[in-house]
N, C-alpha and C positions, 0 to 999 in steps of 0.2 A: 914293633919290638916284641920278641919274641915274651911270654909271662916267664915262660923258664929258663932263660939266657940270662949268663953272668951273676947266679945267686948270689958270689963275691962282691960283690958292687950292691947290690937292693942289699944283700943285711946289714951295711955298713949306715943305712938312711932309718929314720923313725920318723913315726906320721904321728903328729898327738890331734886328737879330733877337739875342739872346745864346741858346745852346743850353747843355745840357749834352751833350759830347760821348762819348753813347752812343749806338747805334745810334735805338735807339725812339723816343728824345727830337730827337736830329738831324731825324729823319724826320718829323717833327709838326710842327717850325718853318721846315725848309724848304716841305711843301705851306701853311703859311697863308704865308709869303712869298709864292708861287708865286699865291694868291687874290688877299692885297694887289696885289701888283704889276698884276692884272687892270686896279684902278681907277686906273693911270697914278699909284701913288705910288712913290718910290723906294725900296729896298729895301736897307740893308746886312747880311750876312751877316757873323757877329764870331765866329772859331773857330780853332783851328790848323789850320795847310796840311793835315796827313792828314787831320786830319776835316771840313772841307770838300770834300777831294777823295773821303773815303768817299760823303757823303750824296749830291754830284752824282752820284757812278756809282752809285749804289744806286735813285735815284730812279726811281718807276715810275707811268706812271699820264697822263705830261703826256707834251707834246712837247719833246724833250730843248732844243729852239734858245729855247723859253721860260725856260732859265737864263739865256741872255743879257742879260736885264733884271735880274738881279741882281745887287749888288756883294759880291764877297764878300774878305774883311779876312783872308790868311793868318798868323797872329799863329805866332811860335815859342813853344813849352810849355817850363820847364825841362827837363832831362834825366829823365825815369822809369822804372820795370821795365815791360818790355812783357811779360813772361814768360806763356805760355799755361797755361790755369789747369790745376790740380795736381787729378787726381781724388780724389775722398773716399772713404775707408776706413770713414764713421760709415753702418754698417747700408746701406739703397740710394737713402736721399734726396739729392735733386739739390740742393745746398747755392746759396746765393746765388753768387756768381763771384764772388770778391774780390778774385781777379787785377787787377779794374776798378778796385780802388779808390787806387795811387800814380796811378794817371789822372785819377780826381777831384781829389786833394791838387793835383796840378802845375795842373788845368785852372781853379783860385782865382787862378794867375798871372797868367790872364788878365786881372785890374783894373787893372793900370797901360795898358797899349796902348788897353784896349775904355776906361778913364777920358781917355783922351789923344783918342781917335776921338769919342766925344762933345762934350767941348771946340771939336775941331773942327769938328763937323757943326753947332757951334750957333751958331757967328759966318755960315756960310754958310744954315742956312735959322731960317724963324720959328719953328719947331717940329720938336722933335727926340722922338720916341715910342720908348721901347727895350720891348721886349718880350722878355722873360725867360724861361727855366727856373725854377719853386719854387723847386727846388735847385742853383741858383748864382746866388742872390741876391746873395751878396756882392761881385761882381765888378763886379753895377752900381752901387752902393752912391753912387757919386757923382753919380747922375742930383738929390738935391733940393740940389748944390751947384750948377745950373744952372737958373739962372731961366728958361729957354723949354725943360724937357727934362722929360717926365714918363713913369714905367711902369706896364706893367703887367703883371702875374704870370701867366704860362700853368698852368695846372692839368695836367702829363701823365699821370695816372691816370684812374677814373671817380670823376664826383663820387660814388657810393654808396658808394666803397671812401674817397673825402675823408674823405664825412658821418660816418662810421661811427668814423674816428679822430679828429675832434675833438668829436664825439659824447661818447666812452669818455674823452675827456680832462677834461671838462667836471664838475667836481665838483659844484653845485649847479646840478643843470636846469634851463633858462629856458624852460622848455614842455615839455605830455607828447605824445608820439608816438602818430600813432595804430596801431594792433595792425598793420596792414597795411605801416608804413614800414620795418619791420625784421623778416625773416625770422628764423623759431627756430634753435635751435645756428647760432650765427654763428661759425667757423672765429678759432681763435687767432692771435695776430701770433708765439706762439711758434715759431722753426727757418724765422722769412720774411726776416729779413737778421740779420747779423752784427753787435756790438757799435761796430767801427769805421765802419762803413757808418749804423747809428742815430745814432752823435758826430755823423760828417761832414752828415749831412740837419738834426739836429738845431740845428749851429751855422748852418749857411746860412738857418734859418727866423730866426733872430736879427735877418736883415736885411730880414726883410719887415715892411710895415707902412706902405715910404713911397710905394706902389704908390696909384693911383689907379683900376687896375680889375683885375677877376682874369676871365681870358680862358680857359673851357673846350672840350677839343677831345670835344664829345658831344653830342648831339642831343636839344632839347626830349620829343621823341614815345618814345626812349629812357628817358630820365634827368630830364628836367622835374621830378619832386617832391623828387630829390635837392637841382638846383640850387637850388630854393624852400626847401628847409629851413635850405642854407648861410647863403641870404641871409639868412633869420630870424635867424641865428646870430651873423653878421657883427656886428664890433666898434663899424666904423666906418662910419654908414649915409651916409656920403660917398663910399664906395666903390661904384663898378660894376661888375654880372655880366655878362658876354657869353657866351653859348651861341655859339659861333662853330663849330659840328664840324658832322661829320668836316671836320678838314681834307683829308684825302684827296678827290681826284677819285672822284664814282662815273659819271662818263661818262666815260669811259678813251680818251685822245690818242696815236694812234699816234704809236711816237717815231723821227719822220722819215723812215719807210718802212724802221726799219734790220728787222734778220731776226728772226722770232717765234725764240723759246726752244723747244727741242725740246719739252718737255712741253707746249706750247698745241698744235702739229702733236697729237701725239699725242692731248689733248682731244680736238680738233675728231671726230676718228674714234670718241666714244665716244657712248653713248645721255643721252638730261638725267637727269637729278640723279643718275646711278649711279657717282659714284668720289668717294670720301672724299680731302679732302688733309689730308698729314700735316707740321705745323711744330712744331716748338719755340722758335721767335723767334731769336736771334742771342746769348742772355747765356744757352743752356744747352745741357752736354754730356753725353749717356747714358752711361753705364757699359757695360761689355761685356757683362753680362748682361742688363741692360734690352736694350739693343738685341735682344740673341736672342731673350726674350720677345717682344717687338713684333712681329719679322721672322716667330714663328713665329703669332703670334695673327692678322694680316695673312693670310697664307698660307689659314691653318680656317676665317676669316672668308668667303673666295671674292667678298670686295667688289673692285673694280676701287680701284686706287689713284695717286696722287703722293704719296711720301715725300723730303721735304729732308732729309737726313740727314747732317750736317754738326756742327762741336763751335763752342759758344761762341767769340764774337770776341776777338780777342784786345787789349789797351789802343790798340799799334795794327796797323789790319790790314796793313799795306802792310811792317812788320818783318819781316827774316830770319829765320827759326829755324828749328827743328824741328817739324813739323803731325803727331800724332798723328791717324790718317786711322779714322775710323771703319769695323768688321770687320761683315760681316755672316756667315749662316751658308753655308756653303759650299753653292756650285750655288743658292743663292735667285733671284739676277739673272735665271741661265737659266730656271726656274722658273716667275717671274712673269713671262718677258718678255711675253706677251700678255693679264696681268692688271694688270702697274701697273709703273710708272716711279720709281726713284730717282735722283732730282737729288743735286748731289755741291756745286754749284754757288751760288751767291744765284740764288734763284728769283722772278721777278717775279709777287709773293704778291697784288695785285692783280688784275691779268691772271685767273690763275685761278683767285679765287675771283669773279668776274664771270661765267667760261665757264660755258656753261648745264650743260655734262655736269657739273659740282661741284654735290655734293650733301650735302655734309657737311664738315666743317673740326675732326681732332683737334688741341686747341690747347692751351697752355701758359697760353694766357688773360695774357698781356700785355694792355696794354689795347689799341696797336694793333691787336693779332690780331682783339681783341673788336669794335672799329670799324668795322674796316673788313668783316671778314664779316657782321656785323650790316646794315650798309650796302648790302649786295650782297646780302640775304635768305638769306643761307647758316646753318644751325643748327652748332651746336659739340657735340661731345667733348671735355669741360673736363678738363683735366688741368694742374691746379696745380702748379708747380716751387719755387719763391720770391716772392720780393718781395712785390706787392701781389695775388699770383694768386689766391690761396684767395679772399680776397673776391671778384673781378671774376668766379670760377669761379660762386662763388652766386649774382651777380647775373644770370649768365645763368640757372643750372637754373633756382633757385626765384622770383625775382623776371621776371624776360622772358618765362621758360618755353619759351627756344628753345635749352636744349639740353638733355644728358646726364653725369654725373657719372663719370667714368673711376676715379677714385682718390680715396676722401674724404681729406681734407688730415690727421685723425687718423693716417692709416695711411701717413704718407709716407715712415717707416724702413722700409718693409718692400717687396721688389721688386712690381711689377705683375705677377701672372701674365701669360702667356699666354692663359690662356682668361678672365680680364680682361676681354683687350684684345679679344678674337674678340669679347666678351659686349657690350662698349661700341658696337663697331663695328658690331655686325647690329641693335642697338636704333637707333642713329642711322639706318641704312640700309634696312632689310628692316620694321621691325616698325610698326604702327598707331602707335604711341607714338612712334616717330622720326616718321611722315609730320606728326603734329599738331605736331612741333618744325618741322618743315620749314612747314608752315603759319604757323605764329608767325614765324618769323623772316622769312620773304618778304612776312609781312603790315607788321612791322616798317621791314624794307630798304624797302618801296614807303612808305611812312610818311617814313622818314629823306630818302628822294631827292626827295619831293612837296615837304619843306620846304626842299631847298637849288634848287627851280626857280623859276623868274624868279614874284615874287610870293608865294612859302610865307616861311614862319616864319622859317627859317635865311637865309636873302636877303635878308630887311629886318631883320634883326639886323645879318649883315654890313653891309647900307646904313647903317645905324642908327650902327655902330662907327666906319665910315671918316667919316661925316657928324661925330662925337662929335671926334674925333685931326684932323680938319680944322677944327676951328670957327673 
């Protein structure tokens, strides 16, 4: 479907986006906003003032004056702890951040305003589409109280990390798997979140079920036999799949001419695929001995780097307080200053993992992490922290086979060495077995961007979607 066909028909439909506001999750429902709004549909954004105004500043990838087609609804949260999170004592595992979780509780608040803004939005057009978080379903809860309003559920994981948990939940098999769908030792859910953090997800699935389609941010040529096997799964064969990912841009919109980030300057001067970058996402803080480790395995490595090194965000980021600033080993800055760069800063993680000199990405395996470097043919150094990472970590090594295992998720009480890290970093980099990761993944990236171009697979999906929410 054409984007500019039948204006008369799209401005009669509204799209209200509900996030949960974390960073990752933010960040997935602002880029498909950012897509939607392409085809001239309206867009409202439903979150509190801070975190609206985190994802706008955060945003990387587009031209920043393309928010302007946005509406975005700054709703107030009760009052919560914003308190930065409290490092762990237990052995040297990087615990879930639970500091985020009076964040979640307050951000359930949000069902009275986002049910009142529906209301609204449905006397003013024919069709009102809310597109949700899994996990804060409850907030839209009142969309099948409104006869022209229907949703549907964004999936923020990968589906293989989905498949795998309602797989194991599944007490009488409705099909056998074939040998190849599920790699051996599958990593435990054991030390991946916290008892209140399984309540809080757990009660919010409570309100799924009145959704009319579940909307994945992953790509066919990725994940395809995941989503195939969901669908098999699927309760209600009334429901639709949309493969609709990466939301992320992979043709990167200068935003507005403003000034590159010192660390792209410094790229541009370096050779292709020779500097690993180093993230851990936004919901993880190293210990002061991990970091030495890293700081000194980096160092032995003699690979060219960018390191963000920066602690977990805090419930919100714009609050007062006290910033425990992460230590590195003395004289290291001077050290590496002609080998690699530490950002202190939010790094426009886009950007560069795009830039040709990136040749490698150690990562925490969020799933954005995995997306979007997937996307850009970049291989990973998987290093698992929490959540849904141990699996997303496997689906890269053993299942993609575009990348490398840092730390198996058995061993995650005990610190990373140093020469770990040196070990992980020269196989991604130096060694025949990184180059074929680096093959895999660039074969992959050219794969994922072939289907979001005018006429592949992910573009008449998306055609497919908006054609489906406009009928």
């Amino acid at each position: 479907m054409d984007k500019q066909n039948n204006p008369k028909q799209l401005s009669q439909v509204a799209v209200v986006m509900v996030p949960l506001p974390a960073q990752s999750h933010l960040n997935q429902l602002l880029h498909l906003s950012q897509v939607i709004t392409s085809y001239g549909i309206q867009v409202h954004f439903a979150g509190s003032a801070s975190h609206n105004r985190q994802a706008k500043l955060r945003l990387h990838g587009w031209d920043k004056e393309s928010l302007a087609k946005i509406t975005f609804h700054d709703f107030q949260l009760p009052p919560y702890d914003t308190s930065p999170p409290v490092p762990t004592n237990i052995g040297h595992s990087i615990p879930f951040p639970t500091h985020f979780y009076p964040l979640f509780e307050a951000a359930t608040h949000l069902y009275e305003p986002v049910s009142q803004l529906l209301q609204q939005l449905s006397t003013l057009f024919r069709r009102v589409i809310v597109i949700h978080d899994i996990i804060i379903a409850s907030v839209v809860q009142d969309v099948k109280l409104i006869p022209n309003a229907e949703s549907y559920s964004v999936l923020p994981i990968s589906a293989f990390t989905y498949f795998l948990g309602v797989w194991e939940s599944i007490a009488d098999k409705p099909f056998q798997l074939d040998l190849e769908d599920i790699p051996n030792c599958i990593p435990s859910n054991e030390g991946c979140t916290p008892p209140e953090i399984d309540s809080f997800v757990a009660n919010q699935f409570k309100y799924l079920g009145i959704e009319s389609g579940k909307i994945y941010n992953t790509s066919r040529p990725i994940e395809g036999r995941y989503v195939k096997l969901l669908e098999k799964l699927s309760a209600n064969s009334e429901t639709k799949h949309f493969v609709l990912g990466p939301f992320n841009p992979v043709e990167l919109k200068n935003n507005s001419g403003s000034q590159r980030h010192q660390c792209l300057e410094w790229l541009d001067e370096q050779e292709k695929d020779s500097v690993i970058y180093i993230s851990f996402g936004s919901s993880t803080s190293l210990s002061y001995e991990q970091i030495m480790e890293l700081a000194i395995g980096l160092e032995r490595s003699w690979q060219k780097f960018v390191w963000v090194l920066r602690n977990s965000d805090t419930g919100n980021i714009f609050a007062e307080g006290e910033i425990r600033r992460p230590q590195l080993p003395e004289g290291f800055e001077e050290r590496m200053k002609n080998r690699g760069i530490v950002v202190r800063d939010w790094a426009p993680q886009l950007e560069i993992l795009a830039h040709p000199s990136t040749g490698g990405f150690m990562s925490h395996c969020g799933w954005n992490s995995i997306i979007e470097s997937i996307s850009m043919g970049v291989p990973i150094a998987a290093w698992p922290m929490h959540s849904e990472q141990p699996r997303n970590a496997l689906l890269v090594t053993d299942v993609l086979k575009a990348g490398t295992l840092v730390r198996d998720w058995a061993q995650r009480a005990q610190l990373v060495t140093s020469t770990t890290i040196e070990n992980a970093v020269k196989t991604l980099m130096v060694t025949k077995e990184g180059e074929e990761m680096r093959k895999r993944a660039a074969e992959l990236g050219e794969a994922v961007q072939e289907s979001l171009a005018k006429g592949g697979a992910a573009q008449l999906e998306m055609d497919s979607f908006i054609a489906h929410i406009t009928r």
